[in-house]
C-alpha angles and dihedrals in degrees: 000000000000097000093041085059083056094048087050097047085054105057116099110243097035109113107178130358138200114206116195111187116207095027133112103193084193108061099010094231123149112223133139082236094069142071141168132199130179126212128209109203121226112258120284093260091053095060109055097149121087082234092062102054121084110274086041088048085052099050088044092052094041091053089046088051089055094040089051083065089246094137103135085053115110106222133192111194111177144130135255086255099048092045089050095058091046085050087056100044083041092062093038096055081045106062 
């Protein structure tokens, strides 16, 4: 976990992260094996580059995950949007 919120503090747009060990958001189990963290982008005027808006942020971050020699880590990227609607098809199938 330690060296992912190093990866995160070091891409260009993040502005502020919240790392919860122990946590899958997704499926809101509790393990050793799981972690969540949460990133707050830097304003819009701030983030000017492609790079720095969100599906840039989340390449960046992907190709650093795999640089920092993390290859055997799952990893979700993905946006508010893009969880929310999940979320909704989750429930649905669900049901």
């Amino acid at each position: 976990m330690t060296k992912l919120m190093a990866v995160i503090a070091s891409t260009p747009g993040v502005g502020h992260y919240a790392a919860l060990s122990g946590l899958n958001v997704v499926t809101n189990a509790t393990n050793s094996n799981c972690g969540t963290i949460y990133c707050q982008l830097k304003s819009w005027d701030e983030r000017s580059k492609a790079s720095e808006q969100v599906p840039g942020i989340i390449h960046v971050m992907q190709q650093r995950i795999i640089d920092a020699g993390l290859p055997m880590l799952l990893s979700r990227l993905f946006s508010l949007h893009q969880f929310r609607a999940w979320a909704r098809w989750s429930v649905s199938a669900s049901r």
